[in-house]
N, CA, C and O atoms as a GROMACS GRO file, in nm:
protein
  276
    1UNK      N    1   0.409  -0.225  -0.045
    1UNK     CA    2   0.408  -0.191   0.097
    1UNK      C    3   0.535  -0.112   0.130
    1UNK      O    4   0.634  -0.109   0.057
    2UNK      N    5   0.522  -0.043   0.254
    2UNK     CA    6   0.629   0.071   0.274
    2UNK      C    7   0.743  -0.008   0.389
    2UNK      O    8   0.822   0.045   0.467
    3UNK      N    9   0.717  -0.152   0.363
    3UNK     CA   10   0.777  -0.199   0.484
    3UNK      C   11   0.913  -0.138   0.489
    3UNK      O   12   0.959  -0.059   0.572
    4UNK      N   13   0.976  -0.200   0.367
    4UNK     CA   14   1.090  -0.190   0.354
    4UNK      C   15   1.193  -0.036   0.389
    4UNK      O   16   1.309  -0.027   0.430
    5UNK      N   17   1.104   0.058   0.355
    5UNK     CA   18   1.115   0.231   0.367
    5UNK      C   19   1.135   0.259   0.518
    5UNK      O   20   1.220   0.336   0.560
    6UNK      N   21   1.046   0.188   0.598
    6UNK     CA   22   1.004   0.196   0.727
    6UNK      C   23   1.134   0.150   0.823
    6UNK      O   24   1.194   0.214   0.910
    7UNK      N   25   1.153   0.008   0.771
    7UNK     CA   26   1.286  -0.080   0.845
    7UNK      C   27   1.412  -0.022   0.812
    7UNK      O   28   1.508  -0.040   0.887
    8UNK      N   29   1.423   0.056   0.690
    8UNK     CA   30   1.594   0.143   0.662
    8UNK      C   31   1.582   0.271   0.727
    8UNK      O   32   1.687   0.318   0.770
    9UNK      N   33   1.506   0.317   0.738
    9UNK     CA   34   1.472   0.481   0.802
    9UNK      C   35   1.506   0.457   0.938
    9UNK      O   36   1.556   0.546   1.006
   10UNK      N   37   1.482   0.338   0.984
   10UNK     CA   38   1.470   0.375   1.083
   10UNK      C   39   1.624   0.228   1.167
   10UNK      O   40   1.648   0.161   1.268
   11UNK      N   41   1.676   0.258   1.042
   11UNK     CA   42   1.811   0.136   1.098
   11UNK      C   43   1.787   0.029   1.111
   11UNK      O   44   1.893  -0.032   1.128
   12UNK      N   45   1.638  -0.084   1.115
   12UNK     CA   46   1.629  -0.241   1.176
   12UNK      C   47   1.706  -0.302   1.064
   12UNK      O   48   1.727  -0.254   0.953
   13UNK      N   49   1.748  -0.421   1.113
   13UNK     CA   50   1.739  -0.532   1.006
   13UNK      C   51   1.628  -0.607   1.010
   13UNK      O   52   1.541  -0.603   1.097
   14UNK      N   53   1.632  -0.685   0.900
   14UNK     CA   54   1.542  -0.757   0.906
   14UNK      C   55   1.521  -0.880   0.972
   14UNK      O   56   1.412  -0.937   0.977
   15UNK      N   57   1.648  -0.927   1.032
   15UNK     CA   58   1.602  -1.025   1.152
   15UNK      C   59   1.558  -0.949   1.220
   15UNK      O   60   1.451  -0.986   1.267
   16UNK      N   61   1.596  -0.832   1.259
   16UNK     CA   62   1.570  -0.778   1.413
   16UNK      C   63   1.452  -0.766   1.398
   16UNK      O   64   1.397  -0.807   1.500
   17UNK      N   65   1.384  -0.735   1.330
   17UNK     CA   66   1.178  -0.697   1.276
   17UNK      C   67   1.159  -0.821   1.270
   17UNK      O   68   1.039  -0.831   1.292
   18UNK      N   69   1.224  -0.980   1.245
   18UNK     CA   70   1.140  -1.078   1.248
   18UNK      C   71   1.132  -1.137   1.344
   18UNK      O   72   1.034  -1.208   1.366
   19UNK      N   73   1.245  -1.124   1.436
   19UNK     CA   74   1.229  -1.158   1.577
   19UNK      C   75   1.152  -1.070   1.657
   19UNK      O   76   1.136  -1.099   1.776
   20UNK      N   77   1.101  -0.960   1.608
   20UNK     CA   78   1.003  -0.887   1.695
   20UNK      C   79   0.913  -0.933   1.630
   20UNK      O   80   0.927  -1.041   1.687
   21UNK      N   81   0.833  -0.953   1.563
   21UNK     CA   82   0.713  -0.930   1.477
   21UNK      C   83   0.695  -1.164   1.472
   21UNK      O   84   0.636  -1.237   1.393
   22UNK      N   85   0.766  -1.191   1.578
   22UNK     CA   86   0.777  -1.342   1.577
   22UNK      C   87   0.734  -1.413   1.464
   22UNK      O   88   0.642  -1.494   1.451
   23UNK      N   89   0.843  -1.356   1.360
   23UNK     CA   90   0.834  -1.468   1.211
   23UNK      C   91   0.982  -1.485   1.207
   23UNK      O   92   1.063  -1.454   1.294
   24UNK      N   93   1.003  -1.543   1.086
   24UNK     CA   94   1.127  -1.527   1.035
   24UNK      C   95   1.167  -1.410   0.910
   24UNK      O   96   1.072  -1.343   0.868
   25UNK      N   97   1.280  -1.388   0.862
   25UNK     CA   98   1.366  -1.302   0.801
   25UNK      C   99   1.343  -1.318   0.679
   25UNK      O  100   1.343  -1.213   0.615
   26UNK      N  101   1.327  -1.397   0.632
   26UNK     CA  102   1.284  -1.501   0.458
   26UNK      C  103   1.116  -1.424   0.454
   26UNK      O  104   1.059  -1.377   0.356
   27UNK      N  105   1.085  -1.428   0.548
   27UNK     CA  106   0.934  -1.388   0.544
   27UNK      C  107   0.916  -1.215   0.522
   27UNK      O  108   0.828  -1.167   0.451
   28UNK      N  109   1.021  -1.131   0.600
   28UNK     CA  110   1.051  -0.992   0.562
   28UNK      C  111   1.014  -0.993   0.435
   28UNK      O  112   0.916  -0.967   0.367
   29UNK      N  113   1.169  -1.045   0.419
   29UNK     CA  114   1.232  -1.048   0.286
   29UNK      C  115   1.106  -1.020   0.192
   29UNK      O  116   1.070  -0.908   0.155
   30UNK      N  117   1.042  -1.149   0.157
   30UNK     CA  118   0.910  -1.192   0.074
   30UNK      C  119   0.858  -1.044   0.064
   30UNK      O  120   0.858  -0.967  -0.032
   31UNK      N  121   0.806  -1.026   0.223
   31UNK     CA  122   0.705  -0.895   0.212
   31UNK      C  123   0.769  -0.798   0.170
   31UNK      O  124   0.687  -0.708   0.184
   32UNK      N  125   0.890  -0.737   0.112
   32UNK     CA  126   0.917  -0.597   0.117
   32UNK      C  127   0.952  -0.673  -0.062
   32UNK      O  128   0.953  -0.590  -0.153
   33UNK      N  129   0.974  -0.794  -0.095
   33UNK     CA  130   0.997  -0.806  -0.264
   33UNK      C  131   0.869  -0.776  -0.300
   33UNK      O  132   0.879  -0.708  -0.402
   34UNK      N  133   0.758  -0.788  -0.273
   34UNK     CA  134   0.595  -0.831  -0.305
   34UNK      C  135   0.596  -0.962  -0.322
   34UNK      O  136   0.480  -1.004  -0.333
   35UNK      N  137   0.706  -1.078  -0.331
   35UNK     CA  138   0.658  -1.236  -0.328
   35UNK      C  139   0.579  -1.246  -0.270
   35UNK      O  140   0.518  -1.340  -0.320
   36UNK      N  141   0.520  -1.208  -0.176
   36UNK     CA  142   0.407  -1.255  -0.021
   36UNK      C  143   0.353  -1.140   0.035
   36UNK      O  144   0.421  -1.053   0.089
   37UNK      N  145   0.197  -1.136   0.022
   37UNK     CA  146   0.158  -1.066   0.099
   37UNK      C  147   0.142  -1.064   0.267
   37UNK      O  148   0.120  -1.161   0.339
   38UNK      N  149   0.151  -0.979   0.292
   38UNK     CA  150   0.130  -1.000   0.468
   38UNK      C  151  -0.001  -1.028   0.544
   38UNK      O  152  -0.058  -0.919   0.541
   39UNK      N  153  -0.065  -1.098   0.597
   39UNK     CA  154  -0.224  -1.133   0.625
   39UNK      C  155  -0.234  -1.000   0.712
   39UNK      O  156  -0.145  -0.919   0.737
   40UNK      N  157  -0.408  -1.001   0.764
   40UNK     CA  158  -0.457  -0.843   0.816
   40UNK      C  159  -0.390  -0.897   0.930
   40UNK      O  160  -0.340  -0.795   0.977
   41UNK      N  161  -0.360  -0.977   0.994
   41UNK     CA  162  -0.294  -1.005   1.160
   41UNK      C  163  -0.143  -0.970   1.158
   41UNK      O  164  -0.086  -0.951   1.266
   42UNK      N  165  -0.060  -0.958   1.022
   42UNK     CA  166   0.099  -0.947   1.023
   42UNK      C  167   0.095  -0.778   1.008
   42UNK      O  168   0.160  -0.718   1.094
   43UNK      N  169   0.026  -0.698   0.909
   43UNK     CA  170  -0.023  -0.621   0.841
   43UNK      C  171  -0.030  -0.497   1.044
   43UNK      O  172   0.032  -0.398   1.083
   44UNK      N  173  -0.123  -0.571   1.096
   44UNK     CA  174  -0.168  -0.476   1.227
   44UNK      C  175  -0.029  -0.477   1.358
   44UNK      O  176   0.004  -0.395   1.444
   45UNK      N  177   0.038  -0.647   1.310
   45UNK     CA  178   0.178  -0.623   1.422
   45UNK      C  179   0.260  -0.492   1.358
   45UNK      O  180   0.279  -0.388   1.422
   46UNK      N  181   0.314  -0.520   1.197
   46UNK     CA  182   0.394  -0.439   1.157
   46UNK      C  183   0.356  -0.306   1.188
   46UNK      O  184   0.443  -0.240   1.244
   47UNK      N  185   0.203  -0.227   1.156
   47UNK     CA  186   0.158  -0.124   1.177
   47UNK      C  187   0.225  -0.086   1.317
   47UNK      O  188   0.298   0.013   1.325
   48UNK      N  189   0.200  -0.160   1.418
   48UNK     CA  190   0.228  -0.109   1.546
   48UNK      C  191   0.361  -0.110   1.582
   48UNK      O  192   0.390  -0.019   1.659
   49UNK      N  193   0.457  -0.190   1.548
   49UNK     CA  194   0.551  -0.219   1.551
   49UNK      C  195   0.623  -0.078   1.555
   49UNK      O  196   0.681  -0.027   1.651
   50UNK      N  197   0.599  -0.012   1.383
   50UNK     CA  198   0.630   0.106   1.349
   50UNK      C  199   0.526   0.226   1.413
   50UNK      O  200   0.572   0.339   1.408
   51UNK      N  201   0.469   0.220   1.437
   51UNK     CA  202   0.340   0.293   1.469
   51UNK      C  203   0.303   0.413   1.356
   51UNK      O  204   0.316   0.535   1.351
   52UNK      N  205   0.253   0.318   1.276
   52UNK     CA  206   0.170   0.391   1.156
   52UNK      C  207   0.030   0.288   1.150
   52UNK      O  208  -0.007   0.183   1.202
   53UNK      N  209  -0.032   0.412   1.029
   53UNK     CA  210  -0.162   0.349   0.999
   53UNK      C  211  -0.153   0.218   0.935
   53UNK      O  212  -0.048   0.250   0.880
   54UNK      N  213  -0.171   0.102   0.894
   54UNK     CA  214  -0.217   0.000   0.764
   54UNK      C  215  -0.229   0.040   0.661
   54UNK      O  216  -0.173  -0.009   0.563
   55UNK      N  217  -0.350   0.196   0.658
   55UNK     CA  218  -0.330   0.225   0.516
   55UNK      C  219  -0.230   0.322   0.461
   55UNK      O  220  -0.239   0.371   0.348
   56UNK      N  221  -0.111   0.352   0.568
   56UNK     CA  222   0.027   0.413   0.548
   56UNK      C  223   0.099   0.298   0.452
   56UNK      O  224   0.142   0.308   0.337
   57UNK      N  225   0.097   0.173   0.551
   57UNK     CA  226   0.140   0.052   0.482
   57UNK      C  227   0.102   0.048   0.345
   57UNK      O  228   0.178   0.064   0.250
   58UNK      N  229   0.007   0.032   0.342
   58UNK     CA  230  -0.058   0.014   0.206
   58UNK      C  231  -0.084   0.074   0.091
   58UNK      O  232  -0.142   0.048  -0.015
   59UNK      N  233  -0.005   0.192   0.156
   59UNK     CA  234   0.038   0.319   0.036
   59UNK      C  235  -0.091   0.396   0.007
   59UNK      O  236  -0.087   0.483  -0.080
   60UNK      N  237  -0.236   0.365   0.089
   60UNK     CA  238  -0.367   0.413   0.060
   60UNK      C  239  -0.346   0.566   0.064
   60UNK      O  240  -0.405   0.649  -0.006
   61UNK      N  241  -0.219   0.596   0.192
   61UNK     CA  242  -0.229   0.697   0.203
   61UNK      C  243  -0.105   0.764   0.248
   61UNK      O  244  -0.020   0.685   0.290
   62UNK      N  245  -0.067   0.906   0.251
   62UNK     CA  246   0.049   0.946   0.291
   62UNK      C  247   0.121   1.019   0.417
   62UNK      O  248   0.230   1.075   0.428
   63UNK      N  249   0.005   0.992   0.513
   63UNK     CA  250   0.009   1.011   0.606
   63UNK      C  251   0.012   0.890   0.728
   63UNK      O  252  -0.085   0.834   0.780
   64UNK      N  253   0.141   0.871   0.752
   64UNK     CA  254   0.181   0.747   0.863
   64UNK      C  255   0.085   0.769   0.944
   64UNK      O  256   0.014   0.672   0.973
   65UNK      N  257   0.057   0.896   1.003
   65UNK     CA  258  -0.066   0.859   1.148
   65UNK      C  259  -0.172   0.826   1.166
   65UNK      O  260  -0.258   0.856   1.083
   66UNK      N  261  -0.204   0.754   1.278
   66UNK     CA  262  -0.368   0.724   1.278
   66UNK      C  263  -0.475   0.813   1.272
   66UNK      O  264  -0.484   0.891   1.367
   67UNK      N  265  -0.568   0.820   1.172
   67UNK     CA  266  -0.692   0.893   1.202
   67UNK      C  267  -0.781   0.825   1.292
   67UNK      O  268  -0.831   0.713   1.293
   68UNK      N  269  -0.787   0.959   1.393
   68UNK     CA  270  -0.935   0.899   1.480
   68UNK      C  271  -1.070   1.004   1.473
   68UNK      O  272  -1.046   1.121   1.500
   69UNK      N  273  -1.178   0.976   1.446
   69UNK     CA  274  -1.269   1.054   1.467
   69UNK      C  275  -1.253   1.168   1.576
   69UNK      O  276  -1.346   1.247   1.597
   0.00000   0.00000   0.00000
């Protein structure tokens, strides 16, 4: 996942993303080692959070923006 790419680019720490994204910091952490995947409900905060696609996240693809029909 591009979490980690996403949160340095753009200066957060990772408390500051877990107190937005209402988890904890240990839980970042996890997600940007690959220890833990993120469920589709953490997966759609982070998306928005940053405002990219999921499958930006998910490396499906290389384009952060949303496609809409």
């Amino acid at each position: 996942m591009r979490l980690k790419q996403l949160r340095k680019d753009r200066g957060i720490s990772q408390l500051k993303l877990a107190l937005a994204l209402n988890t904890n910091q240990n839980t970042i952490g996890r997600y940007e080692t690959g220890a833990h995947e993120a469920d589709y409900k953490m997966l759609i905060k982070i998306a928005d959070y940053f405002n990219v696609s999921v499958d930006y996240l998910l490396e499906r693809t290389d384009n952060p923006k949303f496609l809409k029909d």
